[in-house]
C-alpha positions as CSV (number, residue, x, y, z in Angstrom):
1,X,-1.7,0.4,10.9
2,X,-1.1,-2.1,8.0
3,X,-0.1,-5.4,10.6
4,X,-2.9,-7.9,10.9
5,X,-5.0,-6.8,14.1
6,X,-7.1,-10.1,14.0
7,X,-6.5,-13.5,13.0
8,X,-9.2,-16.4,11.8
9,X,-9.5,-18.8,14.7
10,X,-10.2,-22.4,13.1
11,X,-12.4,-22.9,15.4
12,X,-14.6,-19.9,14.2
13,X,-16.8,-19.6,11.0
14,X,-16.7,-17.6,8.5
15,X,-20.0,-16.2,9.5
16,X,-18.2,-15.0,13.0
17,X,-15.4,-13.7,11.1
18,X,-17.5,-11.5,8.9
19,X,-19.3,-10.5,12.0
20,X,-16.1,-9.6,13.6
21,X,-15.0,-7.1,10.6
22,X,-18.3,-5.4,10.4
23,X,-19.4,-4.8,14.0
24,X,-15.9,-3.6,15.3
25,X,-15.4,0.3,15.5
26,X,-12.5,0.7,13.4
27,X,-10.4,4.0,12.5
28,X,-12.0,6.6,10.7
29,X,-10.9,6.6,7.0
30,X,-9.1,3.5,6.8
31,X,-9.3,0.2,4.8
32,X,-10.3,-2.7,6.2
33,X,-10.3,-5.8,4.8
34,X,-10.3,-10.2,5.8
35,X,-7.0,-11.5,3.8
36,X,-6.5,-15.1,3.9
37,X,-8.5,-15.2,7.4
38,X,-6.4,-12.4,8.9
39,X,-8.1,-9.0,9.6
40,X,-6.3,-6.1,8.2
41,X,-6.1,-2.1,8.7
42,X,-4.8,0.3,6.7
43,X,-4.5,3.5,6.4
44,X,-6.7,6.1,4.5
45,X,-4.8,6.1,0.7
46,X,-2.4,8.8,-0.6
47,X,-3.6,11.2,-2.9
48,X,-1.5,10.2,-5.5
49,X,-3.8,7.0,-5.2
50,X,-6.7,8.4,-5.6
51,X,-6.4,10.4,-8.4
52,X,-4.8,7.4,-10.4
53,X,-8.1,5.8,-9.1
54,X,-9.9,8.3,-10.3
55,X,-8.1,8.7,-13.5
56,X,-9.8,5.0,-14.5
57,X,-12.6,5.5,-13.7
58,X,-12.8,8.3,-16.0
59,X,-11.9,6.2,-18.7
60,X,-14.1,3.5,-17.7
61,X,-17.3,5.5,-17.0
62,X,-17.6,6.2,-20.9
63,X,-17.8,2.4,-21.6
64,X,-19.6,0.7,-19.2
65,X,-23.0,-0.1,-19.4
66,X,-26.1,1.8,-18.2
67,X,-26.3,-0.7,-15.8
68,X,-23.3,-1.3,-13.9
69,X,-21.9,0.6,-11.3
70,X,-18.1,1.9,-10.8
71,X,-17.5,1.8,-6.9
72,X,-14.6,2.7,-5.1
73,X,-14.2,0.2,-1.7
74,X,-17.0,-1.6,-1.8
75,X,-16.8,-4.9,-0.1
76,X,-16.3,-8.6,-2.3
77,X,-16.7,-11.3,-0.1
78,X,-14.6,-14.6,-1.1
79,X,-15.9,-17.0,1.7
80,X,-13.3,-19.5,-0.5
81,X,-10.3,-17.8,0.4
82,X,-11.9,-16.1,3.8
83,X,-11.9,-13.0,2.7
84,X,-13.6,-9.7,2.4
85,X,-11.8,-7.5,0.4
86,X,-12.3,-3.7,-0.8
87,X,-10.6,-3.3,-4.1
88,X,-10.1,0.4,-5.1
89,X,-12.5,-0.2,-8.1
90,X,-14.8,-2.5,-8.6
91,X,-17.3,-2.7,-12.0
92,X,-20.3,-4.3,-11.0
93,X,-24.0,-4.8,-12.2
94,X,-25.8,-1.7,-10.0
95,X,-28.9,-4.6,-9.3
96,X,-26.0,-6.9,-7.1
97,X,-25.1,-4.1,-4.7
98,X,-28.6,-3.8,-3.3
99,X,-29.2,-7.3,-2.3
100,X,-27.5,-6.7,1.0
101,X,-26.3,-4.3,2.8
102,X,-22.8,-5.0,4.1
103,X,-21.2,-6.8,0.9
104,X,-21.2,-8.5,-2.5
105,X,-20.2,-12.0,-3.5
106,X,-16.8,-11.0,-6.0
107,X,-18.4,-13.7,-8.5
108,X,-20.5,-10.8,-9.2
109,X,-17.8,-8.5,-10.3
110,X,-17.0,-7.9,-13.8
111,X,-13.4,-6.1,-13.3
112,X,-11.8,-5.5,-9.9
113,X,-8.7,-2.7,-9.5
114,X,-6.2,-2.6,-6.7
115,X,-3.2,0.5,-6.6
116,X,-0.5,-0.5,-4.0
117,X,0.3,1.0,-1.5
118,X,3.7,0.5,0.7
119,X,1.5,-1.3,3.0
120,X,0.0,-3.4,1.2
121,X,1.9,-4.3,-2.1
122,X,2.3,-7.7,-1.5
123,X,-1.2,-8.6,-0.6
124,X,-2.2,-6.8,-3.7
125,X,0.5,-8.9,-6.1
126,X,-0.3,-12.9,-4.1
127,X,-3.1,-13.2,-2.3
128,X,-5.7,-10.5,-4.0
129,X,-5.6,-12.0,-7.3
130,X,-6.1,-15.4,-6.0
131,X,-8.8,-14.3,-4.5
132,X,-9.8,-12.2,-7.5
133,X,-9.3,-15.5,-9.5
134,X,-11.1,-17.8,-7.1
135,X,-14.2,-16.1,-7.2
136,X,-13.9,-15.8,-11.0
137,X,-13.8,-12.4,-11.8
138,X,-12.8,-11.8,-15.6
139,X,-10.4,-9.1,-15.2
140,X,-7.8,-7.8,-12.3
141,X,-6.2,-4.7,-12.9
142,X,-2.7,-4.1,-10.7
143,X,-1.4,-1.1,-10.6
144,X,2.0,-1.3,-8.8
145,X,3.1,2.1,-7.6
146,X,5.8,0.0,-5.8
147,X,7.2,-2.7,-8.5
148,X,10.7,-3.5,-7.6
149,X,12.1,-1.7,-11.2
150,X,9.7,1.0,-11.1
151,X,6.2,1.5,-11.5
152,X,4.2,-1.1,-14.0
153,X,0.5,-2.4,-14.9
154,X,-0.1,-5.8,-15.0
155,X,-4.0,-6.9,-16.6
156,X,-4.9,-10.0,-15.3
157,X,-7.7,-12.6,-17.3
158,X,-9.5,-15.7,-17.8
159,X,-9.5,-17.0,-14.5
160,X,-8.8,-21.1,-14.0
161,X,-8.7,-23.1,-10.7
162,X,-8.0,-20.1,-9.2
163,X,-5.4,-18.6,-10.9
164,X,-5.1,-16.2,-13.8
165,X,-3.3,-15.3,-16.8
166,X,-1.5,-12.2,-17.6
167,X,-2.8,-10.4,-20.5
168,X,-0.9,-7.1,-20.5
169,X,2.6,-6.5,-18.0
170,X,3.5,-2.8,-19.0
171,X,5.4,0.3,-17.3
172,X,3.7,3.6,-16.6
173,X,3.6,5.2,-19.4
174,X,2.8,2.4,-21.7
175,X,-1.3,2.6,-22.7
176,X,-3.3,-0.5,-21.6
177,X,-6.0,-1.5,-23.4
178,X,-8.9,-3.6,-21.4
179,X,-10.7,-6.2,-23.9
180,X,-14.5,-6.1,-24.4
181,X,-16.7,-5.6,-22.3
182,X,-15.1,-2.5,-21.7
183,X,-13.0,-2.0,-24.9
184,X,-11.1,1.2,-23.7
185,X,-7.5,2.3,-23.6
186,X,-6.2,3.8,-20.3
187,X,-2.9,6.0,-20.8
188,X,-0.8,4.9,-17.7
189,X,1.6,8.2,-18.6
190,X,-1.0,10.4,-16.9
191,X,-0.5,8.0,-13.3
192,X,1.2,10.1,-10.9
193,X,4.8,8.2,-9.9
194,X,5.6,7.4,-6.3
195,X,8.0,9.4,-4.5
């Protein structure tokens, strides 16, 4: 799992595409997502994932509004950059989720998260936060369990023709600090380290 198992035929829409990665029966547990046109499977997430994941969300879930929803997964389509992608957090107005039932334009997104993963770092550091910064999403949060150096943080912002800023590059173990709307302080020392 982890190599493309489906590649955007020019000759398709995005429309058949999208069709493609919801209607197939894919393996139980794992992430699938449209990169760059190229349908994608990985593997369920190690647990060291996850609880950073969840670690974030704990932060986050005292600052966000009454209104907005913390999800793990849940699809941000990004017809610009044909894809459909699944960060492993999203913060997102509750009301955008239930206007259909297989995904959410990212535009709608107020932060997005990824946390690599060996198979999928380098999606995660290029084409995610074009993506991400396509769509226009304020913030992009990496979390690079696999930084060439050792583990870091890297905040994205203020999204422009499709490209962002970097706010905040840090290490584990250095505390990063989201800017309003959130306005919260997330100590990266507590982020399990890759082994």
């Amino acid at each position: 799992m982890g190599e493309p198992v489906a590649k955007h035929d020019p000759g398709y829409g995005w429309d058949d595409l999208v069709r493609l990665w919801a209607e197939m029966e894919w393996p139980e547990g794992s992430k699938v997502e449209i990169i760059e046109g190229i349908v994608t499977v990985q593997p369920r997430p190690a647990n060291q994932h996850c609880l950073i994941a969840s670690l974030i969300q704990r932060r986050l879930y005292s600052v966000i509004p009454e209104d907005w929803g913390l999800f793990q997964r849940l699809p941000l389509a990004v017809p610009a950059r044909t894809g459909m992608l699944l960060p492993d957090i999203v913060v997102i107005p509750e009301r955008e989720c239930l206007k259909t039932d297989t995904h959410v334009p990212a535009a709608l997104a107020e932060l997005v998260g990824e946390i690599t993963a060996t198979s999928d770092a380098r999606h995660d550091r290029v084409a995610k936060p074009a993506a991400y910064a396509t769509a226009g999403i304020p913030l992009y949060l990496l979390v690079d369990r696999w930084a060439p150096g050792g583990p870091t943080v890297t905040l994205y912002g203020e999204p422009k023709d499709g490209v962002y800023r970097v706010l905040r590059g840090l290490k584990f173990g250095d505390p990063v600090t989201l800017p309003e709307p959130f306005g919260v302080t997330i100590d990266t020392g507590e982020f399990p380290v890759a082994q």
